[in-house]
N, CA, C and O atoms as a Tinker XYZ file with bonds, in Angstrom:
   444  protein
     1  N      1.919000   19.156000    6.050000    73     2
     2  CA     3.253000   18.582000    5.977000    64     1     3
     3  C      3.556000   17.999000    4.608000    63     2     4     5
     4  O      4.743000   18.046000    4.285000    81     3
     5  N      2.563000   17.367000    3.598000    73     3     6
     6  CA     2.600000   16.712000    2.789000    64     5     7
     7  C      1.755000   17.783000    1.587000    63     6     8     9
     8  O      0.614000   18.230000    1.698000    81     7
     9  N      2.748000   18.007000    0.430000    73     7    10
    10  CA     1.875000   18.710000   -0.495000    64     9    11
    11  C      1.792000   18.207000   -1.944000    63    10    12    13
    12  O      2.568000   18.624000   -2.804000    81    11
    13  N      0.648000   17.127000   -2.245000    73    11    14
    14  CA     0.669000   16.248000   -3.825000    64    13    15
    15  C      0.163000   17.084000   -4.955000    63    14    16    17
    16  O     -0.751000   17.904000   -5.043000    81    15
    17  N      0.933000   16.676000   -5.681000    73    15    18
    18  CA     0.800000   17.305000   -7.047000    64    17    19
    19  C      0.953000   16.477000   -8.348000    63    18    20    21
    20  O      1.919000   15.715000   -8.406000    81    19
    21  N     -0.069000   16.561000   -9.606000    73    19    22
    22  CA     0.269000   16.204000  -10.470000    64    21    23
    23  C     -0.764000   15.370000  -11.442000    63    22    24    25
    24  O     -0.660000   15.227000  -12.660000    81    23
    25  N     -1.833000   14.834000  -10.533000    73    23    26
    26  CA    -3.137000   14.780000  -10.709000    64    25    27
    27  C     -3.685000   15.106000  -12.245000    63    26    28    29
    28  O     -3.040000   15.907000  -12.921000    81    27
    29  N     -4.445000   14.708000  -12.595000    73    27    30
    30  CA    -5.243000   15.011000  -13.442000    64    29    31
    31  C     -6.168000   14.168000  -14.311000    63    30    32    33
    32  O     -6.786000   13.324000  -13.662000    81    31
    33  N     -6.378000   14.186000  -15.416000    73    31    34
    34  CA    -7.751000   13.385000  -16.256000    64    33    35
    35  C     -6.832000   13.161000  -17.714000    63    34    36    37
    36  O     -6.349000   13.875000  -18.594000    81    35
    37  N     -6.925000   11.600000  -17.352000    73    35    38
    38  CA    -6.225000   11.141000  -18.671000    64    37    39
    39  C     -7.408000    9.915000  -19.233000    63    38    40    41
    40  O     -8.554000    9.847000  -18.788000    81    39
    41  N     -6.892000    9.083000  -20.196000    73    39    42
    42  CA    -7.649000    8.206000  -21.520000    64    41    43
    43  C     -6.854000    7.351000  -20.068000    63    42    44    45
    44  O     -6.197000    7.790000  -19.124000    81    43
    45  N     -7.393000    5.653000  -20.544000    73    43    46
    46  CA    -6.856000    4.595000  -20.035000    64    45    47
    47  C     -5.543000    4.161000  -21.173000    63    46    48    49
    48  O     -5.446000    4.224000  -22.399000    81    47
    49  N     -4.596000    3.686000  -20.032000    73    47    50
    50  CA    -3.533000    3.521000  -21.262000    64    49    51
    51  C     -2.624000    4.610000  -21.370000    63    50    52    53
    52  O     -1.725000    4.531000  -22.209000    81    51
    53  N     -2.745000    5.809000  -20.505000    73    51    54
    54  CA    -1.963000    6.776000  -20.160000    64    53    55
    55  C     -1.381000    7.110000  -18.988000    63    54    56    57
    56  O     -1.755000    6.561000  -17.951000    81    55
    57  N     -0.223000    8.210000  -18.988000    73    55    58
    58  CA     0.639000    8.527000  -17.667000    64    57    59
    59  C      0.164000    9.421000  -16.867000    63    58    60    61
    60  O     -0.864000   10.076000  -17.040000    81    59
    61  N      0.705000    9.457000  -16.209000    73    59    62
    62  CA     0.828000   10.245000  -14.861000    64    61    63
    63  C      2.176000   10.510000  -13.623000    63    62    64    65
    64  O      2.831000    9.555000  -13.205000    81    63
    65  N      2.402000   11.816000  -13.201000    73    63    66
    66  CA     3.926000   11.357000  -12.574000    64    65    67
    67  C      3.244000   12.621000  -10.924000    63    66    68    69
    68  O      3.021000   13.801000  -10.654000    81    67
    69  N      3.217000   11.616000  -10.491000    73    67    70
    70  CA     2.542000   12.471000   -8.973000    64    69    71
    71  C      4.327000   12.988000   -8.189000    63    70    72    73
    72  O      5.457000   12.514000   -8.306000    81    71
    73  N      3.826000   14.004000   -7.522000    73    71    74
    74  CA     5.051000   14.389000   -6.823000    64    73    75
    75  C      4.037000   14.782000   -5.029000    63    74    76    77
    76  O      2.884000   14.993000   -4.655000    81    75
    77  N      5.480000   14.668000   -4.432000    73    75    78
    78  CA     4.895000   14.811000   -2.893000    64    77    79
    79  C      5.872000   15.302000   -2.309000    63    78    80    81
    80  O      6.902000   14.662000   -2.099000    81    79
    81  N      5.686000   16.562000   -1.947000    73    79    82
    82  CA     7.009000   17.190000   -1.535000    64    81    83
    83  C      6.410000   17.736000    0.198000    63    82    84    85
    84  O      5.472000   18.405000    0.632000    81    83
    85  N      7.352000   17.137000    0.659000    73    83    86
    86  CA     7.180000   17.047000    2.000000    64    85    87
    87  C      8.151000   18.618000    3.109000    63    86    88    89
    88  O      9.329000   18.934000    2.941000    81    87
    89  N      7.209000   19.258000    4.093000    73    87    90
    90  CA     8.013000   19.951000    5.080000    64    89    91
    91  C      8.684000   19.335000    6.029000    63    90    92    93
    92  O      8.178000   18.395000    6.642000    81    91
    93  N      9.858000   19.762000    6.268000    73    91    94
    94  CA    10.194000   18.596000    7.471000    64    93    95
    95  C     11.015000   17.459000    7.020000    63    94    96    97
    96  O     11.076000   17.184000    5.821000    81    95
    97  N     11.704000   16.724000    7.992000    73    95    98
    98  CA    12.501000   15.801000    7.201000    64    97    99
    99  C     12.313000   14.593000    7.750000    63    98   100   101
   100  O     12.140000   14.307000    8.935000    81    99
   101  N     12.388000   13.453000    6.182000    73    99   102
   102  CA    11.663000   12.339000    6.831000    64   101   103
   103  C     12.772000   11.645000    5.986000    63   102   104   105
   104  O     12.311000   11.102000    4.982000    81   103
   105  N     13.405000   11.589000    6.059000    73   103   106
   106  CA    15.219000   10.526000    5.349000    64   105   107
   107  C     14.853000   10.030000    6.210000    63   106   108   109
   108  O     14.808000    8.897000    5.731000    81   107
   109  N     14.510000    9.915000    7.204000    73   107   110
   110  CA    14.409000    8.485000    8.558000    64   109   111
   111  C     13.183000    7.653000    8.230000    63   110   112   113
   112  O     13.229000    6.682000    8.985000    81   111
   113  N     12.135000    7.582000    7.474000    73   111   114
   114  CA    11.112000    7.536000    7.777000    64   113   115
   115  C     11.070000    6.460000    6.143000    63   114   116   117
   116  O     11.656000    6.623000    5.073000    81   115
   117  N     10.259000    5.561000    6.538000    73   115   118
   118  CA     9.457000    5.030000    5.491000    64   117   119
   119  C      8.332000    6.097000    4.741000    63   118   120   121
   120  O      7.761000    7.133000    5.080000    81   119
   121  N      8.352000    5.428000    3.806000    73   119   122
   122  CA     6.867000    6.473000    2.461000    64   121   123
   123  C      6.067000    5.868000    1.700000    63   122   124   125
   124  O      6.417000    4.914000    1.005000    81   123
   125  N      5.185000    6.223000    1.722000    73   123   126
   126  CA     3.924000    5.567000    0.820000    64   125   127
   127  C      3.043000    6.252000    0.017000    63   126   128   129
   128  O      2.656000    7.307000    0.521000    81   127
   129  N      2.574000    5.979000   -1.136000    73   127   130
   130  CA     1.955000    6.395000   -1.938000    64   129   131
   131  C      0.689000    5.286000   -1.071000    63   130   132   133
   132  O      0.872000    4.134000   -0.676000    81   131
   133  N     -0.671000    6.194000   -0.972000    73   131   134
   134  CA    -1.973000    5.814000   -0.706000    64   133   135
   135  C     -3.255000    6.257000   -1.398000    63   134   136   137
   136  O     -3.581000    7.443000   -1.457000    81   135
   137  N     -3.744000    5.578000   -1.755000    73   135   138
   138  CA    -5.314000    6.139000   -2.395000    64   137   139
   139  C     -6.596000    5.797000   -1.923000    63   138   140   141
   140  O     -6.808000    4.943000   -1.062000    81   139
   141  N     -7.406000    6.440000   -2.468000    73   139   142
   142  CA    -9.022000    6.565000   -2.089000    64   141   143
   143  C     -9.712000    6.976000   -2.758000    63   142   144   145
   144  O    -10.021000    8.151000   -2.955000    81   143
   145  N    -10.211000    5.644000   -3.410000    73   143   146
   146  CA   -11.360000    5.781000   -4.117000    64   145   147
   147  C    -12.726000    6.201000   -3.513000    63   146   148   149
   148  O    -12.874000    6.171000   -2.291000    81   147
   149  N    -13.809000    6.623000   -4.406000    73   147   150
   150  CA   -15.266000    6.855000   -3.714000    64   149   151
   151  C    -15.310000    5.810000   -3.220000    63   150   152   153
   152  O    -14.608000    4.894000   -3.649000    81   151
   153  N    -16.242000    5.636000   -2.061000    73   151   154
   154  CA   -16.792000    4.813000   -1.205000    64   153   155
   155  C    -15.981000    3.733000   -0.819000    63   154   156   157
   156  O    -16.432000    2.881000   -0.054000    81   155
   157  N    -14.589000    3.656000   -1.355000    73   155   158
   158  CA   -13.619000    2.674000   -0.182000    64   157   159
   159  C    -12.243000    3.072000   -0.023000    63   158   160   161
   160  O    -11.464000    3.835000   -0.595000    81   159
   161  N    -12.219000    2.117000    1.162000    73   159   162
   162  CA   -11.493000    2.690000    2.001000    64   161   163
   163  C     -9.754000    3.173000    1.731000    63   162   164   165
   164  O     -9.223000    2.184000    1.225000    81   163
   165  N     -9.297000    3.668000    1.798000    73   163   166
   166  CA    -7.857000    4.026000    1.564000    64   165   167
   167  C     -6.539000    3.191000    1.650000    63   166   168   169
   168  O     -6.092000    2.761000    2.714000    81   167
   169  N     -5.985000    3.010000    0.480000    73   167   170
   170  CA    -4.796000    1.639000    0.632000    64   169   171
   171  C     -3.807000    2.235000   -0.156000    63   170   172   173
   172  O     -3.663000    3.120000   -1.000000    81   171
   173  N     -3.037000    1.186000    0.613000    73   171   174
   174  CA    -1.119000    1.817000    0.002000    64   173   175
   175  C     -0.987000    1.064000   -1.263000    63   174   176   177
   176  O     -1.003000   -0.153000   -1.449000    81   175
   177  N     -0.854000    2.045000   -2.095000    73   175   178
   178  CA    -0.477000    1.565000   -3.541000    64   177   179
   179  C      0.863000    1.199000   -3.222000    63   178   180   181
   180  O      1.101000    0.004000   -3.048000    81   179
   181  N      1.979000    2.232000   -3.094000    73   179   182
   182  CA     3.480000    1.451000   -3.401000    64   181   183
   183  C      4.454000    2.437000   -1.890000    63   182   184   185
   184  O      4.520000    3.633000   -1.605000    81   183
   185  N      4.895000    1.508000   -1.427000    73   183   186
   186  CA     5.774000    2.065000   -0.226000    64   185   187
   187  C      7.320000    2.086000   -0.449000    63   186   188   189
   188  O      7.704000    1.397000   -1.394000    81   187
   189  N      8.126000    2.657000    0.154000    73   187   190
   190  CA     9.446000    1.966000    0.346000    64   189   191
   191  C      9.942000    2.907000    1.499000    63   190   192   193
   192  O      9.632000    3.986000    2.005000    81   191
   193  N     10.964000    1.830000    1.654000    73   191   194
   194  CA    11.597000    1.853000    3.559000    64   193   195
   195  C     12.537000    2.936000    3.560000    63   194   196   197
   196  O     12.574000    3.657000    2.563000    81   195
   197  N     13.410000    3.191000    4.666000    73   195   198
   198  CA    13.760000    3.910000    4.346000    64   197   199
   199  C     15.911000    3.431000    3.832000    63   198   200   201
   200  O     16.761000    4.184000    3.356000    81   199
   201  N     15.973000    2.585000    4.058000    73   199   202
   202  CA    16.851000    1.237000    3.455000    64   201   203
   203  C     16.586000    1.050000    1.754000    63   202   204   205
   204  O     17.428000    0.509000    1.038000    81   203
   205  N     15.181000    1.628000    1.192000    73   203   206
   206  CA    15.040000    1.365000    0.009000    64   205   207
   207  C     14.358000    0.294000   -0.565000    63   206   208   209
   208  O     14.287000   -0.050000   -1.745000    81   207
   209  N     13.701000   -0.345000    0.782000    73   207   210
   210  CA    12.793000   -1.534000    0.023000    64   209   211
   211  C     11.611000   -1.385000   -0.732000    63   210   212   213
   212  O     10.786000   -0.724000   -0.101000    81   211
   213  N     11.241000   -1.721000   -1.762000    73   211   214
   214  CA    10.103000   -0.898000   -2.471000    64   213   215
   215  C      9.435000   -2.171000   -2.323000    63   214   216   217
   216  O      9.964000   -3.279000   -2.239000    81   215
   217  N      7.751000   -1.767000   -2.295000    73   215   218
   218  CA     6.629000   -2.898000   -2.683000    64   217   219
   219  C      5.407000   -2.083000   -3.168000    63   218   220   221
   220  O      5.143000   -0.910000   -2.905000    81   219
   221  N      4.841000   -2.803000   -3.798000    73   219   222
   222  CA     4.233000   -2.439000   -4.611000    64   221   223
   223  C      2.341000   -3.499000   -4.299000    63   222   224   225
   224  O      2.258000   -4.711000   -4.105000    81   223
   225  N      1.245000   -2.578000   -4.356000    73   223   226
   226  CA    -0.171000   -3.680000   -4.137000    64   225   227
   227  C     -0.385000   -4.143000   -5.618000    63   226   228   229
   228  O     -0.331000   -3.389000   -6.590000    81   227
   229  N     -0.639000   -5.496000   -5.656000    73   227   230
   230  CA    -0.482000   -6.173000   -7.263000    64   229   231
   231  C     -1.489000   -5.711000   -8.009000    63   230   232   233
   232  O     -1.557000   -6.475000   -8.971000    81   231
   233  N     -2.327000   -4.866000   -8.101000    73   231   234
   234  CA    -2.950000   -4.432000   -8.883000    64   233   235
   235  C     -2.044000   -3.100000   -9.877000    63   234   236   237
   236  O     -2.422000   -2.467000  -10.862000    81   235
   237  N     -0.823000   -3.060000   -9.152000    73   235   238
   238  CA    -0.048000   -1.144000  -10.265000    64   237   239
   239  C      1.582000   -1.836000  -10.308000    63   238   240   241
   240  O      2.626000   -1.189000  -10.394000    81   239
   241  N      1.422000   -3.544000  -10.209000    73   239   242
   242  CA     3.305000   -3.938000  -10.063000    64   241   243
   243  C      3.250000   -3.836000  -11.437000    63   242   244   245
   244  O      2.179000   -4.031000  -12.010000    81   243
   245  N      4.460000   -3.499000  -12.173000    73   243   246
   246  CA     5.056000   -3.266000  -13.496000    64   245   247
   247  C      4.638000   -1.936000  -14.219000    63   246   248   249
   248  O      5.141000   -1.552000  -15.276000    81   247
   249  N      3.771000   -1.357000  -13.602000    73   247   250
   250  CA     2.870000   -0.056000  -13.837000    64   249   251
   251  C      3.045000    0.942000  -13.400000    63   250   252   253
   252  O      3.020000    1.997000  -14.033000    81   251
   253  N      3.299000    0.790000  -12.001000    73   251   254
   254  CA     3.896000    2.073000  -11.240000    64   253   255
   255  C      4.936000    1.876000  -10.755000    63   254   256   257
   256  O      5.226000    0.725000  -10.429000    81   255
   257  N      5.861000    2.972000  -10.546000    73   255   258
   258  CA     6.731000    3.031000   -9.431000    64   257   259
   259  C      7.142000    3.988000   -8.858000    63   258   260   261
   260  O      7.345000    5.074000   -9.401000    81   259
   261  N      7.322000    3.746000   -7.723000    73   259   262
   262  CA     7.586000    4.818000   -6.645000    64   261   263
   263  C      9.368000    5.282000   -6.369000    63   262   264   265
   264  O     10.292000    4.521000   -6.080000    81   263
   265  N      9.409000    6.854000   -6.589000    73   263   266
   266  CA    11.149000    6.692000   -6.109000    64   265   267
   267  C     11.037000    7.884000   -5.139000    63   266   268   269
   268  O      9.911000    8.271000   -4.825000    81   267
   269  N     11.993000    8.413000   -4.709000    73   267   270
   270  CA    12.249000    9.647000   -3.723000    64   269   271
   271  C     13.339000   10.120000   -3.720000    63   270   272   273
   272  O     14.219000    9.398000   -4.188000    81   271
   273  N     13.640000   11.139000   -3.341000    73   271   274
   274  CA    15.011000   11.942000   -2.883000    64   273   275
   275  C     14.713000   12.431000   -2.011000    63   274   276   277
   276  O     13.686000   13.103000   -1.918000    81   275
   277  N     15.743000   12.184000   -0.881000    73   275   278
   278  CA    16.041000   11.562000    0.285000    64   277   279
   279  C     16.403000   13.666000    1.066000    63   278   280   281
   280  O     15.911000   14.239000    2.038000    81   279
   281  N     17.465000   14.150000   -0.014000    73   279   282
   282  CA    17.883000   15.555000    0.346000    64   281   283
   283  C     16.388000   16.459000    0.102000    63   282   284   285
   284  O     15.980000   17.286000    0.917000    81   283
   285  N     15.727000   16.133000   -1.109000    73   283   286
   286  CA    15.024000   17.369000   -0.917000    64   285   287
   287  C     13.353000   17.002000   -0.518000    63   286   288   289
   288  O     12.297000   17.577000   -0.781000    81   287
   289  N     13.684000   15.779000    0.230000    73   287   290
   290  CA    12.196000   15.582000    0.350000    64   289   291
   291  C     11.097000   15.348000   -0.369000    63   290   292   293
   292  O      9.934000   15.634000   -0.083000    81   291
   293  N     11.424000   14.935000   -1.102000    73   291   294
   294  CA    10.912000   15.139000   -2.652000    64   293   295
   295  C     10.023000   13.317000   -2.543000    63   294   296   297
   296  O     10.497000   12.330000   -1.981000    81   295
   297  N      9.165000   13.375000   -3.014000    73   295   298
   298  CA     8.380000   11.610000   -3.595000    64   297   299
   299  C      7.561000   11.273000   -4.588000    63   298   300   301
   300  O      6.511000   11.911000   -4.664000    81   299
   301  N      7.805000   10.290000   -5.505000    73   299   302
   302  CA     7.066000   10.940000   -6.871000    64   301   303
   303  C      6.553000    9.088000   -7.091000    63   302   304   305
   304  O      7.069000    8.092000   -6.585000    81   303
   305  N      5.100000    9.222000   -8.251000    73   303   306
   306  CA     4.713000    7.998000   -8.262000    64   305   307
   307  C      4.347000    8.191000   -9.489000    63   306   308   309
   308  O      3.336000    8.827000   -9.786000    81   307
   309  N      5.612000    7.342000  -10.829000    73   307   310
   310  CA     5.532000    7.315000  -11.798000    64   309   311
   311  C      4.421000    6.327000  -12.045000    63   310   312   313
   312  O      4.606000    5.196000  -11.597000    81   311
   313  N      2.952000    6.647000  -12.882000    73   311   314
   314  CA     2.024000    5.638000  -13.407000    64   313   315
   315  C      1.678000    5.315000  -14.650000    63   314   316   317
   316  O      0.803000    5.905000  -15.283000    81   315
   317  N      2.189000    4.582000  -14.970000    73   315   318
   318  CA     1.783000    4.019000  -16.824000    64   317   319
   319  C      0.805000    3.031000  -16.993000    63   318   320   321
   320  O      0.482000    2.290000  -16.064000    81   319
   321  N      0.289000    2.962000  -18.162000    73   319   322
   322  CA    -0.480000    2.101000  -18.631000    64   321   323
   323  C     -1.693000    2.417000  -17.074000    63   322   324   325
   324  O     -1.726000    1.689000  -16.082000    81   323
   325  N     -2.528000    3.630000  -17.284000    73   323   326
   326  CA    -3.327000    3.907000  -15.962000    64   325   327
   327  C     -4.445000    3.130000  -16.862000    63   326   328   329
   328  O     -4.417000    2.896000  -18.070000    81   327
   329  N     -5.536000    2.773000  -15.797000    73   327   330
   330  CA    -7.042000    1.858000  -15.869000    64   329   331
   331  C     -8.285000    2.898000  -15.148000    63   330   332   333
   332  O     -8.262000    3.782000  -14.291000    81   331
   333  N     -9.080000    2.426000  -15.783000    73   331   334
   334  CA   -10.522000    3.095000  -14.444000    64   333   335
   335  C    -10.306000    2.307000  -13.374000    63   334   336   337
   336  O    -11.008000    2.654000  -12.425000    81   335
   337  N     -9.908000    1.778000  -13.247000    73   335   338
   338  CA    -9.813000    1.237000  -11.611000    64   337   339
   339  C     -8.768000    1.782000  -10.833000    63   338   340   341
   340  O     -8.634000    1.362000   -9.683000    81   339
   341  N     -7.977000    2.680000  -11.287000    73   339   342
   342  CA    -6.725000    3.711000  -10.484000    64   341   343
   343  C     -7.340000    4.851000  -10.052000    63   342   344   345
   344  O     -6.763000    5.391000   -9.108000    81   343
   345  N     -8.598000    5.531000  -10.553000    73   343   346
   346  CA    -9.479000    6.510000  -10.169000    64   345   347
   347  C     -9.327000    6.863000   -8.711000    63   346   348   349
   348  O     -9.638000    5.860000   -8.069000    81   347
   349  N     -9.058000    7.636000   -8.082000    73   347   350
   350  CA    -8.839000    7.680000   -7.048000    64   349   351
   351  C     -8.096000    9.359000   -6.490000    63   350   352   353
   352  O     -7.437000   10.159000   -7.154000    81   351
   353  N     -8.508000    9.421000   -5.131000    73   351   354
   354  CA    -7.187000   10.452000   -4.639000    64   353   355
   355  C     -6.095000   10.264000   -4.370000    63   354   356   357
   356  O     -6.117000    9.860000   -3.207000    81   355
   357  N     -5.104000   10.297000   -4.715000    73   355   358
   358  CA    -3.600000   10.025000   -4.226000    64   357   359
   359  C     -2.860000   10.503000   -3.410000    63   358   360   361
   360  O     -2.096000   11.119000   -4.153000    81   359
   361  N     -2.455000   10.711000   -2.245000    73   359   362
   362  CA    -1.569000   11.018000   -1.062000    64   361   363
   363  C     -0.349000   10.238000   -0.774000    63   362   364   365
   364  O     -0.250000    9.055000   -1.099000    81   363
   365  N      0.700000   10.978000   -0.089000    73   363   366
   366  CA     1.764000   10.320000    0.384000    64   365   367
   367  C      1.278000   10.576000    1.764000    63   366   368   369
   368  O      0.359000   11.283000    2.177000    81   367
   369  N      2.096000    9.849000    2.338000    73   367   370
   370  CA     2.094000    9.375000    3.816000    64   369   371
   371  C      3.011000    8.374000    4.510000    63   370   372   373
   372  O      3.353000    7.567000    3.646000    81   371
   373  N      3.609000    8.037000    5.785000    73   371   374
   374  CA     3.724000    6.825000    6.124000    64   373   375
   375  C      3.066000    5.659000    5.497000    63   374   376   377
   376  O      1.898000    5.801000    5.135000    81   375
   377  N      3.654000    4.540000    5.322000    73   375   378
   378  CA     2.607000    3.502000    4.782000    64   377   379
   379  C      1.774000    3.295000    6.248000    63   378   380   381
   380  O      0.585000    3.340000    5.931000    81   379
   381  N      1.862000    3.122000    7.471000    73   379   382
   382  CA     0.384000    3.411000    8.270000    64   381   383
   383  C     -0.124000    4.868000    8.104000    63   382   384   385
   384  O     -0.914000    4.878000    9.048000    81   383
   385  N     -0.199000    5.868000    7.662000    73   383   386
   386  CA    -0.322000    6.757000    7.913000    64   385   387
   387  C     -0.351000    7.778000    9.028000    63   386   388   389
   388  O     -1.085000    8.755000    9.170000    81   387
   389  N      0.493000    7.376000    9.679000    73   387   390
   390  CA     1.162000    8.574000   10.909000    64   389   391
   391  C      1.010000    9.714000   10.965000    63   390   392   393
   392  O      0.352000   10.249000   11.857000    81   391
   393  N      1.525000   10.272000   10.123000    73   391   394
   394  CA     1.669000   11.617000    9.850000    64   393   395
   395  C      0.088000   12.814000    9.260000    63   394   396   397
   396  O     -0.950000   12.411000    8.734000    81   395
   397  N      0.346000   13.837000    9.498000    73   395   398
   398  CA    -0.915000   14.494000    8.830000    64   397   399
   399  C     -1.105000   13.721000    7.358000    63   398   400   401
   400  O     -0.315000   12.977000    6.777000    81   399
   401  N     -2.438000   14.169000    6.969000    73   399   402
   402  CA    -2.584000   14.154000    6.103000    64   401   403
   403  C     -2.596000   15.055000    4.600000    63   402   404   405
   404  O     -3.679000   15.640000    4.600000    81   403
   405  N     -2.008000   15.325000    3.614000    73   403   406
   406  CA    -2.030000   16.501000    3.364000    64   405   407
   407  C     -3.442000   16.558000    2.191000    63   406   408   409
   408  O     -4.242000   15.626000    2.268000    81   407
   409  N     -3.628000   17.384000    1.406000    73   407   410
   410  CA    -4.652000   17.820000    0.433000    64   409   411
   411  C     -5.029000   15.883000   -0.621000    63   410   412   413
   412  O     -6.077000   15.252000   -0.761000    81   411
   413  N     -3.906000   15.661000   -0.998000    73   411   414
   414  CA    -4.186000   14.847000   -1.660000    64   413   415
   415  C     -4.065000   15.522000   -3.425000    63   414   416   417
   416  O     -4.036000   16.723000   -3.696000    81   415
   417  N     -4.009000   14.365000   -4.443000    73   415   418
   418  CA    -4.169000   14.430000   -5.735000    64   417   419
   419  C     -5.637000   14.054000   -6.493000    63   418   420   421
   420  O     -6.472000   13.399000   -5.869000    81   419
   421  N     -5.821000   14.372000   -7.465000    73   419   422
   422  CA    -7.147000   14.040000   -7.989000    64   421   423
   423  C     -6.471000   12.969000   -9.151000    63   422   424   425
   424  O     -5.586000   13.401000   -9.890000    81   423
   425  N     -6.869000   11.754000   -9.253000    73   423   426
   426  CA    -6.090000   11.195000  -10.559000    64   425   427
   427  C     -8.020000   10.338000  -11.173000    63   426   428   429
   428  O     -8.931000    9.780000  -10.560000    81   427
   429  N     -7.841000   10.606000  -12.230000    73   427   430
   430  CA    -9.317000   10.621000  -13.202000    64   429   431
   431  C     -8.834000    9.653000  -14.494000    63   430   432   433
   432  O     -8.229000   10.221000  -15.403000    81   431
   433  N     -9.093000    8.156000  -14.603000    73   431   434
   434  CA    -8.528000    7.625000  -15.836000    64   433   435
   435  C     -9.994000    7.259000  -16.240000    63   434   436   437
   436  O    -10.770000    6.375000  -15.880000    81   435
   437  N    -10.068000    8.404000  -17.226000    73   435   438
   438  CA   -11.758000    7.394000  -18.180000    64   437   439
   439  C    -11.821000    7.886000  -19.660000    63   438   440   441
   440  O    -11.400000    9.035000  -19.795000    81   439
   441  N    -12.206000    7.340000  -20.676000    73   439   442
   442  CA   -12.548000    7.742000  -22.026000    64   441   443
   443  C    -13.164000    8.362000  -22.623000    63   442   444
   444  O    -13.063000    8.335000  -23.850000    81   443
C-alpha cells in the first residue's frame, strides 16, 4: 500500500527528501513518517492529522518536515542538517501504524 523512496548515504550536515506514495486513498486518514534503527524499536519521527496538525519527535524539530498532497497521495519528509543518529529505515504509515507496512527507505548519515 505504501511505496518509500528517496533514501540514501549522505555526510552529516546533509539532505534528504523521502517521498511515500500511497495506493488507495487516505485524505481521511492521519500520516506519519516512522523509523527503525538497528536494534530499536520503531518511532514516529513527524505525523500530521488529517485537519493538518503537524508534530514533530524533538530530536528532527527545525530539521525536518513533513508535508503531503492530499489528491495524489503523495507524502514527503524533507530532512536537513541530517546526524548519525537519523540512521535508520524510514516508512510512512498511520502514526499507530494500522495499515500494511510497505518496503521502507534506507537513510545512511556517516562520514
Amino acid at each position: 500500500q505504501f511505496v518509500e523512496s528517496g533514501g540514501g548515504s549522505v555526510q552529516p550536515g546533509g539532505s534528504l527528501r523521502l517521498s511515500c506514495t500511497a495506493s488507495g486513498s487516505y485524505s481521511e486518514s492521519a500520516m506519519a513518517w516512522h523509523r527503525q534503527a538497528p536494534g530499536k524499536q520503531r518511532e514516529v519521527v513527524a505525523s500530521m492529522s488529517r485537519l493538518g496538525r503537524i508534530d514533530y519527535m524533538d530530536s528532527v524539530k527545525g530539521r525536518f518536515t513533513i508535508s503531503r498532497d492530499f489528491a495524489k497521495n503523495t507524502f514527503w519528509l524533507q530532512m536537513d542538517s541530517l546526524k548519525p543518529e537519523d540512521t535508520a529505515v524510514y516508512y510512512c504509515n498511520h502514526p499507530e501504524g494500522i495499515f500494511a507496512w510497505g518496503q521502507g527507505t534506507q537513510v545512511t548519515v556517516s562520514s
